[in-house]
VOBA-1610 file (N, C-alpha, C; in pm, whole numbers, padded with zeros to 5 digits, always signed):
BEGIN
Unk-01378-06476+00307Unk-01473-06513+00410Unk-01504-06661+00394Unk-01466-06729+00506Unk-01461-06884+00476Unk-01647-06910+00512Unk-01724-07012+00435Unk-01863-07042+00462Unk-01876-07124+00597Unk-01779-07220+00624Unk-01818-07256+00802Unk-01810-07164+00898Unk-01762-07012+00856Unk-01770-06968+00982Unk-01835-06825+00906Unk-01901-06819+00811Unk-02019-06680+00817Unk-02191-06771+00794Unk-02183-06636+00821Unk-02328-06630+00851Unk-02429-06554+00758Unk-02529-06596+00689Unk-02637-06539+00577Unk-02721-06452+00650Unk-02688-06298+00692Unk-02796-06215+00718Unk-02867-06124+00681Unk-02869-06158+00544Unk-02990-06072+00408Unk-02981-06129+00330Unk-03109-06080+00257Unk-03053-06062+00078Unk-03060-05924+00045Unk-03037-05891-00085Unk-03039-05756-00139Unk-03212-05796-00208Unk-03295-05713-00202Unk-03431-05688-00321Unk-03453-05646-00386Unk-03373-05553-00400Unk-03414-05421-00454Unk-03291-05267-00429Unk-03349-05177-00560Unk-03209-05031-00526Unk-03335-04927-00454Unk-03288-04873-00396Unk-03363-04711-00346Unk-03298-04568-00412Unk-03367-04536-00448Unk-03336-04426-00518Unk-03222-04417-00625Unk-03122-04354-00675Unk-03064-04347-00741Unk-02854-04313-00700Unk-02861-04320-00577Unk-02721-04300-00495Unk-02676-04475-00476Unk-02776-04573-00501Unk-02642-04700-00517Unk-02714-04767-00345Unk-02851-04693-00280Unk-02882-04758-00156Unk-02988-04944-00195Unk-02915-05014-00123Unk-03011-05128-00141Unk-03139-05179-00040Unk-03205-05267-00068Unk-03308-05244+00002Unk-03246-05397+00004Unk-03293-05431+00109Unk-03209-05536+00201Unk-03347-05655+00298Unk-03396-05728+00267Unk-03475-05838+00335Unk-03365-05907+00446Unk-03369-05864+00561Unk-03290-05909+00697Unk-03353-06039+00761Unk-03206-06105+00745Unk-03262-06274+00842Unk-03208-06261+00989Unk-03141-06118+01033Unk-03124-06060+01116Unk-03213-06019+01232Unk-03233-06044+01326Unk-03339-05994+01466Unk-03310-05807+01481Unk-03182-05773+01439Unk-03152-05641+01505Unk-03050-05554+01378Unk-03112-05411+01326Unk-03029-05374+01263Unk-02918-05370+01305Unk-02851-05389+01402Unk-02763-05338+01473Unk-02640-05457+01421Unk-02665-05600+01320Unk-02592-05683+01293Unk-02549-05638+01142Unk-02626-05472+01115Unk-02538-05418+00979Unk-02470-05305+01056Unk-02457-05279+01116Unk-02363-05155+01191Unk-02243-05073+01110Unk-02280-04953+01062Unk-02129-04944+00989Unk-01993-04921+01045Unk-01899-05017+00915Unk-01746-05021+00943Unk-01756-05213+00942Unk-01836-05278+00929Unk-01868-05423+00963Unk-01818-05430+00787Unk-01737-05516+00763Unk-01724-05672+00653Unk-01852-05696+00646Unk-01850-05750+00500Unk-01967-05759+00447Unk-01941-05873+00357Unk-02004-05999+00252Unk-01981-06063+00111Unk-02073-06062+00079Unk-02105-05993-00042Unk-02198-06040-00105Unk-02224-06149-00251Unk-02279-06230-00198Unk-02257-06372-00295Unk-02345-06417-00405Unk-02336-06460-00504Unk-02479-06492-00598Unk-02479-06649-00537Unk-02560-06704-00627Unk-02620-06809-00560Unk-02502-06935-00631Unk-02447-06897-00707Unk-02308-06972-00779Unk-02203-06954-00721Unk-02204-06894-00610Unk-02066-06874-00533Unk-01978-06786-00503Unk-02011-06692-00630Unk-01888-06617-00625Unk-01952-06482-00568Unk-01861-06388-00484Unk-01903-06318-00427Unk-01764-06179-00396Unk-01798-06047-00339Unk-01701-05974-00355Unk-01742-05945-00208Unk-01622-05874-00158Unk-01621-05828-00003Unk-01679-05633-00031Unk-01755-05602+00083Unk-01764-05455+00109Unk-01748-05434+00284Unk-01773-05314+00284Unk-01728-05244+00398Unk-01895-05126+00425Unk-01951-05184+00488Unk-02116-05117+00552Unk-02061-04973+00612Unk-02163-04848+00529Unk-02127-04757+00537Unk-02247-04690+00608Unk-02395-04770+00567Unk-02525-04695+00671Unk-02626-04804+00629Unk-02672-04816+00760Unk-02845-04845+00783Unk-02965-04862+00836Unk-03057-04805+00802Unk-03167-04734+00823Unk-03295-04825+00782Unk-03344-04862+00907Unk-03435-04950+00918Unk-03562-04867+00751Unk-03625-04991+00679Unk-03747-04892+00608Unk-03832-04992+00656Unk-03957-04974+00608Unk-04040-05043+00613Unk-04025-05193+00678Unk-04038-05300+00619Unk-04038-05454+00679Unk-03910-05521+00603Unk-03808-05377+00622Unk-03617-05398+00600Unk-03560-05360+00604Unk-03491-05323+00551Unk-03317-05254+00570Unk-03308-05162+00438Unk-03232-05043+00402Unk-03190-05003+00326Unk-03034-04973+00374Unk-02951-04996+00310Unk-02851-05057+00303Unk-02726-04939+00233Unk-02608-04895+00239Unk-02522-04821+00182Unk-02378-04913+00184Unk-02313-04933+00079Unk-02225-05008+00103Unk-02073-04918+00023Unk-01982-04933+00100Unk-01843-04853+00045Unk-01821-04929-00159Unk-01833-04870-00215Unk-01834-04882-00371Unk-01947-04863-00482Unk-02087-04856-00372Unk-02202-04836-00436Unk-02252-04723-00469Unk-02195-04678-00549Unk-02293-04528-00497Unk-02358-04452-00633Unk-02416-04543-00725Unk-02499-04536-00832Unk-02619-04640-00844Unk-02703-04611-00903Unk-02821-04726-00878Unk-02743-04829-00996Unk-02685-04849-01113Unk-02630-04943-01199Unk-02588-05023-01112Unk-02503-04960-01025Unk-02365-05034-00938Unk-02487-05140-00836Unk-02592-05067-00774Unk-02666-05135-00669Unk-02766-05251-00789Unk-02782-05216-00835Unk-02890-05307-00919Unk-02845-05442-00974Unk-02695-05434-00965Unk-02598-05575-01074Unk-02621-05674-00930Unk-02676-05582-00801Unk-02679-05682-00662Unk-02761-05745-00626Unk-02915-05696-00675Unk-03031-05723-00645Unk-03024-05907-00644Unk-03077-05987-00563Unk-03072-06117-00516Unk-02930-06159-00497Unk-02865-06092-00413Unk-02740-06137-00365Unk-02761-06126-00202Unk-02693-06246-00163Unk-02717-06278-00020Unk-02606-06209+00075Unk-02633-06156+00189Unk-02525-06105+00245Unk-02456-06184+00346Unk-02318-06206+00367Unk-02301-06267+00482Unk-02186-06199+00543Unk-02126-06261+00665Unk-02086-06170+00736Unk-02025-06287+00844Unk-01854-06275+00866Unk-01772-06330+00979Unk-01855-06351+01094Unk-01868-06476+01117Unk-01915-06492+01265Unk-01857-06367+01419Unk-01724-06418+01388Unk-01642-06268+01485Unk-01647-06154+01483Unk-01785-06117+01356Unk-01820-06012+01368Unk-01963-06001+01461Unk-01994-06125+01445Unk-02128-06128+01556Unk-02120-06139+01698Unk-02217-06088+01778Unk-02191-06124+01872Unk-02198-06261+01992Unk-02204-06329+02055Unk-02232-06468+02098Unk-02378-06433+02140Unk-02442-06545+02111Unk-02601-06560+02147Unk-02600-06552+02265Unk-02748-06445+02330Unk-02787-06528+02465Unk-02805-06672+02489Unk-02783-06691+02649Unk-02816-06778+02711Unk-02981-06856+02628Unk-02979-06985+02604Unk-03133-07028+02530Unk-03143-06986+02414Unk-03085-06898+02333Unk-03069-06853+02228Unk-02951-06921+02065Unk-03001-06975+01972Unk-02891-06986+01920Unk-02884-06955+01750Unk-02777-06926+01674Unk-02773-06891+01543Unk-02853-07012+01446Unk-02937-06961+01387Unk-03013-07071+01273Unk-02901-07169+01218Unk-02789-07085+01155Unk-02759-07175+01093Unk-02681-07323+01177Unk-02665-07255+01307Unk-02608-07344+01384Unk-02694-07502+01462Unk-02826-07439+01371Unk-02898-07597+01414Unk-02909-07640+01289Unk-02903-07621+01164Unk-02907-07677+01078Unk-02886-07793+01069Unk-02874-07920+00981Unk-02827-08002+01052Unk-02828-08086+01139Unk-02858-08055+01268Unk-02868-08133+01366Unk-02990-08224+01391Unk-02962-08370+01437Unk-03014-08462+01471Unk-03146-08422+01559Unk-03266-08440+01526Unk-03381-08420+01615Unk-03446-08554+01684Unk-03449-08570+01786Unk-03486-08701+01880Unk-03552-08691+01960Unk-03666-08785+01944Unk-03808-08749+02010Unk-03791-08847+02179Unk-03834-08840+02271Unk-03819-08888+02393Unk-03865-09001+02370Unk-04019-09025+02295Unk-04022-09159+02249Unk-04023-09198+02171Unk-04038-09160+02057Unk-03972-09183+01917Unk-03831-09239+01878Unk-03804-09212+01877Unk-03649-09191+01888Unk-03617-09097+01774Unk-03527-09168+01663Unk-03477-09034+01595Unk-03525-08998+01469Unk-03651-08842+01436Unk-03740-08823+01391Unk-03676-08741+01227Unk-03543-08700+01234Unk-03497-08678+01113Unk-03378-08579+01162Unk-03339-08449+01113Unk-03199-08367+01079Unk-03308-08228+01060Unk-03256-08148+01098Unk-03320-07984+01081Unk-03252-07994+00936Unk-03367-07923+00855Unk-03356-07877+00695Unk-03354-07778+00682Unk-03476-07693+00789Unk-03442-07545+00756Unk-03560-07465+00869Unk-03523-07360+00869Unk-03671-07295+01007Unk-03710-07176+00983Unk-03824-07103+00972Unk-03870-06999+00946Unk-03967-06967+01066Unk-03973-06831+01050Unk-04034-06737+01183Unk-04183-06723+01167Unk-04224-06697+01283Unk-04380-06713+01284Unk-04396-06634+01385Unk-04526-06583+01376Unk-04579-06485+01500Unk-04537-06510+01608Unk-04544-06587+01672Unk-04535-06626+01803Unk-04393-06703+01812Unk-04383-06787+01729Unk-04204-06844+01767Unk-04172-06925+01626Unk-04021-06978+01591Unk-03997-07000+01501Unk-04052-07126+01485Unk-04001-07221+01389Unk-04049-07375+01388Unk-03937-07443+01273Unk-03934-07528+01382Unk-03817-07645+01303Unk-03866-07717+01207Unk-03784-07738+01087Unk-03841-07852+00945Unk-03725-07935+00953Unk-03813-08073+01028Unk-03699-08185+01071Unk-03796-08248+00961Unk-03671-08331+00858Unk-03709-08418+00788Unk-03593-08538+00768Unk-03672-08634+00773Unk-03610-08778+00738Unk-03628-08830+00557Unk-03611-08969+00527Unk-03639-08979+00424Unk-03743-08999+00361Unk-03870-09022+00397Unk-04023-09031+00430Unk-04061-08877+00398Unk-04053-08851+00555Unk-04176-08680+00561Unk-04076-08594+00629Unk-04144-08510+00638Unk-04106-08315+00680Unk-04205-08345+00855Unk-04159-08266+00903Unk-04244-08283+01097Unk-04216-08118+01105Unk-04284-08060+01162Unk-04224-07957+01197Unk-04252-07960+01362Unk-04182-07872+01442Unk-04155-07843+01566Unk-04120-07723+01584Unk-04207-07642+01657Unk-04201-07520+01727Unk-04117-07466+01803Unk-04015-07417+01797Unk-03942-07392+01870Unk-03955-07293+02050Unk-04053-07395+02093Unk-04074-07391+02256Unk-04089-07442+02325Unk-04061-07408+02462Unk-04021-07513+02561Unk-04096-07644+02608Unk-04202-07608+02540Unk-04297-07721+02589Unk-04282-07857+02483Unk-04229-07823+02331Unk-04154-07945+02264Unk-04049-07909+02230Unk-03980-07826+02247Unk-03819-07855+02234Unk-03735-07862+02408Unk-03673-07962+02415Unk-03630-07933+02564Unk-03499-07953+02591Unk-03431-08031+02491Unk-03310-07917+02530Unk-03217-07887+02345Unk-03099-07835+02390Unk-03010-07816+02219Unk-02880-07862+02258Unk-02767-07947+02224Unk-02663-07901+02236Unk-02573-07891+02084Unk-02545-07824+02102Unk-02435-07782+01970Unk-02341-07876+01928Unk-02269-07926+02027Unk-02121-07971+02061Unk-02191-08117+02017Unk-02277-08210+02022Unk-02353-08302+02023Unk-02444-08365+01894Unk-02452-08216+01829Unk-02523-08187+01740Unk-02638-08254+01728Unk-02719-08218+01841Unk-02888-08283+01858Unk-02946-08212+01925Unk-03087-08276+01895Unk-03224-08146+01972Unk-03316-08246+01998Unk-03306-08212+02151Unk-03361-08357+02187Unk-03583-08292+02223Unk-03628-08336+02174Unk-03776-08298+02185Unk-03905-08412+02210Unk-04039-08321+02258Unk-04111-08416+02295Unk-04263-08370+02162Unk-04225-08505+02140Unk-04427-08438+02036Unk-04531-08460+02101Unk-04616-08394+02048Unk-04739-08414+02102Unk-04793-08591+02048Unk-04869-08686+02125Unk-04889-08803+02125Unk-04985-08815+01970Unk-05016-08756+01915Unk-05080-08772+01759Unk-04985-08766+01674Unk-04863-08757+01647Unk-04768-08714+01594Unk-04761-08880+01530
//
């Protein structure tokens, strides 16, 4: 699984019970992006990582519990616990329209209408109401909300996000 073209949509937290099920923290919107018969890697944070084959999952609580083809003892699930999952882009499906993959703004150039250019997306996390961008330069961190009223447009191909701040900024 080459890293420019997967995608990080868990980690492992934790085993459930004693059959090898993991309990799974999803950076995923929809169980439906563990579906079984889907490729799977699971990676430590050093790189190295082994391929599986998703056999079931079942939304729990505020995650996933998880069955994977080779697991099927809690020893076997537990050597996993903080391993990140990722997964072939071509296994995903293309974003809606206005919609796009996190990791695919990473990166990208953020440019204020009058500002000009306010730093590079570092990283974005979810919030009640909508996510929010952590554009940082070499100075400070800004964050930006990801809605229409300051983000106005994205392009990929361009790799910029062109936005308006509020005038205290």
């Amino acid at each position: 699984m080459n890293k420019a073209t997967s995608f990080t949509i868990g980690r492992v937290t934790g085993v459930h019970g004693l059959d090898g099920t993991l309990k799974v923290w999803s950076f995923a919107e929809s169980i439906d992006t563990f579906c079984p018969g889907k490729n799977v890697l699971l990676k430590s944070e050093e790189g190295l990582g082994k391929p599986y084959i998703i056999l079931k999952a079942l939304a729990h609580k505020k995650g996933i519990l998880l069955s994977l083809d080779g697991i099927d003892n809690r020893n076997l699930a537990e050597a996993l616990i903080e391993k990140e999952i990722l997964i072939d882009r071509d296994q995903l499906p293309e974003p809606a329209e206005d919609t796009w993959y996190w990791q695919d703004l990473l990166g990208l150039d953020v440019v204020d209408h009058q500002k000009g250019f306010i730093g590079k997306i570092t990283d974005i996390f979810p919030t009640g109401a909508n996510d929010v961008l952590v554009v940082t330069d070499k100075i400070r961190e800004t964050l930006v909300p990801m809605h229409k009223h300051f983000v106005k447009s994205i392009n990929i191909e361009k790799k910029t996000v062109r936005i308006t701040l509020p005038e205290e900024y």
